[in-house]
Backbone as CSV, one residue per row, in Angstrom:
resi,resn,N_x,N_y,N_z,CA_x,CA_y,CA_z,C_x,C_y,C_z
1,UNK,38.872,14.827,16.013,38.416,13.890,15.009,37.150,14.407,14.355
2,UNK,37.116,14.419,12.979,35.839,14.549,12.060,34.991,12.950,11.730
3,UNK,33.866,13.923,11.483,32.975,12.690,11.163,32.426,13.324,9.425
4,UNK,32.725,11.847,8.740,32.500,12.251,7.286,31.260,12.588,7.211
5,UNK,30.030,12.291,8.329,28.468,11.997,8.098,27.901,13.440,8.713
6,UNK,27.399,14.328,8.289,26.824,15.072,8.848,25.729,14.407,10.131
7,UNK,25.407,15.866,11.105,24.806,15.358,11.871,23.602,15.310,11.498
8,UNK,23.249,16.082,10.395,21.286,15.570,10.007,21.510,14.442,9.340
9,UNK,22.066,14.260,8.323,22.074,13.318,7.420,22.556,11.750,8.428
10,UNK,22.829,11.562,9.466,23.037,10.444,10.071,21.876,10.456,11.451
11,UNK,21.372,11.258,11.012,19.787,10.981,12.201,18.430,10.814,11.486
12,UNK,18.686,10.720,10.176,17.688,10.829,9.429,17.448,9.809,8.477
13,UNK,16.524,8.921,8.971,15.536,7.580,8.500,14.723,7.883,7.120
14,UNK,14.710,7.860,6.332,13.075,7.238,5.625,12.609,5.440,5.378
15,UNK,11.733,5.277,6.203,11.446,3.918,6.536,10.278,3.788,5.135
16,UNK,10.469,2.910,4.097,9.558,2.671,2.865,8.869,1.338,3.274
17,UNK,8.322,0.814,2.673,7.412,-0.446,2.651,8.485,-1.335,1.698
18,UNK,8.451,-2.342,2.520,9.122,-3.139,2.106,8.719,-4.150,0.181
19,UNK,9.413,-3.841,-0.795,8.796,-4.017,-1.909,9.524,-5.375,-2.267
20,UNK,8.983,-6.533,-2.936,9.548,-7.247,-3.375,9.003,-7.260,-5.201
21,UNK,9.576,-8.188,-5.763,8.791,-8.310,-7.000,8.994,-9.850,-7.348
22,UNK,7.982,-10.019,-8.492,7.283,-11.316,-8.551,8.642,-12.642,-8.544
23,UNK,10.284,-12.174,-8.898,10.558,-12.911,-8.779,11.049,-13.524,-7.079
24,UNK,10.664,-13.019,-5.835,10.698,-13.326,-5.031,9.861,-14.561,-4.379
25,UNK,8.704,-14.794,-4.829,7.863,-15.240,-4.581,7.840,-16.963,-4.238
26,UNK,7.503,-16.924,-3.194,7.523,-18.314,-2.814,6.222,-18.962,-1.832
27,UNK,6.103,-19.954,-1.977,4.378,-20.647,-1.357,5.162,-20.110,0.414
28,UNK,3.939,-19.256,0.339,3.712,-19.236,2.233,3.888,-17.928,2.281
29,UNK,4.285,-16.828,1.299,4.787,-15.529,1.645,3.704,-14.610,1.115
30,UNK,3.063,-13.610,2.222,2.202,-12.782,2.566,2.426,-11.818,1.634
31,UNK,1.040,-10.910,0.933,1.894,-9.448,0.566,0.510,-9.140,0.480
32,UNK,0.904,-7.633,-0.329,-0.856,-7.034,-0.081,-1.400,-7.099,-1.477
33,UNK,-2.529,-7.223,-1.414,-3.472,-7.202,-2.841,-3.577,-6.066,-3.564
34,UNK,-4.528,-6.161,-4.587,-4.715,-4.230,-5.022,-5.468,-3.808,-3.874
35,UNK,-5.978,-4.408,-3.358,-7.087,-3.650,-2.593,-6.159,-3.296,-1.077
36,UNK,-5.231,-3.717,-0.632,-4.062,-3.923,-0.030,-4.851,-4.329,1.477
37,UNK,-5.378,-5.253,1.023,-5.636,-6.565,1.835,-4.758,-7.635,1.925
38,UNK,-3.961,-8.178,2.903,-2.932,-9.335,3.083,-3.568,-10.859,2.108
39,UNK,-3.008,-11.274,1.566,-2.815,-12.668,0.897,-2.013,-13.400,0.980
40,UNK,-2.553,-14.962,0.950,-1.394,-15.782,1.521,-1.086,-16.576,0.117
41,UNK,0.587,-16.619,-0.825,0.118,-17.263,-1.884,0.786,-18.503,-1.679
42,UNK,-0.369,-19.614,-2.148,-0.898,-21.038,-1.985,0.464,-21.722,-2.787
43,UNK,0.095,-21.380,-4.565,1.121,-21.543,-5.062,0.976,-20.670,-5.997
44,UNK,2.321,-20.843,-7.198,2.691,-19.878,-8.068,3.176,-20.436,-8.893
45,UNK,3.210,-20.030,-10.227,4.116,-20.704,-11.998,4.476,-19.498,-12.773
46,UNK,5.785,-19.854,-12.950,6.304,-18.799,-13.757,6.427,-19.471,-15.273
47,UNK,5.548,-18.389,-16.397,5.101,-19.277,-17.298,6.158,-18.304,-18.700
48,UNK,7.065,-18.364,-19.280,7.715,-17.775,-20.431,7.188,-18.201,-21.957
49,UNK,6.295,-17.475,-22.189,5.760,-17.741,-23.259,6.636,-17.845,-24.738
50,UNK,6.171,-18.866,-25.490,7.372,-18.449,-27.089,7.550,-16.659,-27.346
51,UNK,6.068,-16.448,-27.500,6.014,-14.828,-27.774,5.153,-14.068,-27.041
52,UNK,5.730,-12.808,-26.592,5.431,-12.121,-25.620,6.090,-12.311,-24.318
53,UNK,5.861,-11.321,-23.545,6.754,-11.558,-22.229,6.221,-12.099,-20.956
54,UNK,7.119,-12.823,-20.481,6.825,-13.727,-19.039,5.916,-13.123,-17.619
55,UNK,5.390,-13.970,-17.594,4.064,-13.440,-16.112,4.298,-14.793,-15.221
56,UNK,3.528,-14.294,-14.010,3.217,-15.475,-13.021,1.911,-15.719,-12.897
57,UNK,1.433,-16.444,-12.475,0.670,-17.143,-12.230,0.071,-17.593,-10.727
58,UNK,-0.053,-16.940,-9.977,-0.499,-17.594,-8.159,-1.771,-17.855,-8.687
59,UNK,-2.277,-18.710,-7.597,-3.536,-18.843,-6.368,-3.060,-18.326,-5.243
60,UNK,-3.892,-17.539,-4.700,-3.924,-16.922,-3.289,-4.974,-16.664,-2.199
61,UNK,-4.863,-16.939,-1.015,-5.705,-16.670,-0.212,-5.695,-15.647,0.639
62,UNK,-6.826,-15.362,0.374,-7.362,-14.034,1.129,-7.182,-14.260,2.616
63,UNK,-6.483,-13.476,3.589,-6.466,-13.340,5.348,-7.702,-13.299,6.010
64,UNK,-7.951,-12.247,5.569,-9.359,-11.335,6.345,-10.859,-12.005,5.452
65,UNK,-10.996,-12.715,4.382,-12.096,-13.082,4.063,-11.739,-15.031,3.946
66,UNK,-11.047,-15.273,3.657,-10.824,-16.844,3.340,-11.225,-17.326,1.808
67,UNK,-11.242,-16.226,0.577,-11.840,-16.632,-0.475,-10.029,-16.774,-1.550
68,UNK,-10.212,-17.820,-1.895,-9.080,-17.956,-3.270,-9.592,-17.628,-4.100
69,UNK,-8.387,-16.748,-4.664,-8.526,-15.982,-6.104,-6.902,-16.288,-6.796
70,UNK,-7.190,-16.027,-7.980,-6.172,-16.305,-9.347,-5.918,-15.031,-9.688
71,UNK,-4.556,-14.848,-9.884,-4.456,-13.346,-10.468,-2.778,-13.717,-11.079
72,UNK,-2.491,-12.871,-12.424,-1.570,-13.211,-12.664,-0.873,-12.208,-13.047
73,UNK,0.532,-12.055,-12.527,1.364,-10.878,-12.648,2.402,-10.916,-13.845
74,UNK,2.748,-9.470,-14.363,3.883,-9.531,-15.200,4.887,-9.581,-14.343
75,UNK,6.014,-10.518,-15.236,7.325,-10.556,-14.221,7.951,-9.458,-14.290
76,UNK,8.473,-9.585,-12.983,9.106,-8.206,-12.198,8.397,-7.258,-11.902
77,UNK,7.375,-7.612,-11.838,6.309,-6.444,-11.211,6.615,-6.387,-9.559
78,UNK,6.252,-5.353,-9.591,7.004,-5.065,-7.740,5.712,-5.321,-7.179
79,UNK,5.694,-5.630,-5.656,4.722,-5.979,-4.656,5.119,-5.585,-3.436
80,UNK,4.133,-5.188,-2.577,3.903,-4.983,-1.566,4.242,-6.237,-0.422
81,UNK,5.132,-5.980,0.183,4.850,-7.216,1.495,3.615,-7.257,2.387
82,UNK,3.129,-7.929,2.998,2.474,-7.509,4.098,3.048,-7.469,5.736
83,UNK,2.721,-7.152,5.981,2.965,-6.706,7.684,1.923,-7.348,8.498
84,UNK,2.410,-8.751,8.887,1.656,-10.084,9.387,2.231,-10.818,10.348
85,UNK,1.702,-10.539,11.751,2.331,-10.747,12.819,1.744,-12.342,13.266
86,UNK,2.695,-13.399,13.237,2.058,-15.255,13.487,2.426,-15.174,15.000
87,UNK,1.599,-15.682,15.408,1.772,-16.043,16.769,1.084,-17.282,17.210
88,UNK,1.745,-18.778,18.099,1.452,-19.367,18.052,0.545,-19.496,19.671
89,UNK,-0.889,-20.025,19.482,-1.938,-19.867,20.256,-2.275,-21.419,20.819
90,UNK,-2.361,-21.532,22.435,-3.230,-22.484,22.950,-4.729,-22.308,23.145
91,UNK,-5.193,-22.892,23.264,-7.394,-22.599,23.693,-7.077,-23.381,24.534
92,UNK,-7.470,-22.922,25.956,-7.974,-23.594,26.928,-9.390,-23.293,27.113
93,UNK,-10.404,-24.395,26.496,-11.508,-24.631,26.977,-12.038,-25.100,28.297
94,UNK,-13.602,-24.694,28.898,-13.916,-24.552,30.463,-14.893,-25.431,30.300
């Protein structure tokens, strides 16, 4: 028996960063900033103007600092996911 797959070509990965673009976007979903710092976006509006072409609109919060910022994307602009591990935590205080 043959195998249609060569043997390099079926051991061989390229793992990319997972890209979405703006029309994915939904309140609660992580991705990275320019600065490719994680953000959490709050909310978002997708705004189609009479003239000129369509953008979004988030508020987002910053992970690592806690500051909201406004930034607004052209649609279909691709984005970065982030890589954001939730884990749910008890405190036992002494």
């Amino acid at each position: 028996l043959t195998n249609s797959w060569s043997s390099t070509s079926a051991r061989t990965f390229r793992l990319a960063p997972c890209a979405l673009s703006t029309a994915d976007f939904k309140n609660g979903l992580t991705v990275l900033d320019d600065n490719k710092q994680p953000v959490k976006i709050m909310e978002f509006l997708h705004v189609k103007p009479g003239k000129g072409s369509a953008f979004v609109r988030t508020t987002m919060k910053n992970l690592i600092t806690g500051k909201t910022l406004e930034k607004t994307w052209r649609a279909g602009e691709p984005v970065e996911l982030a890589d954001v591990v939730r884990e749910e935590a008890q405190f036992s205080y002494q």
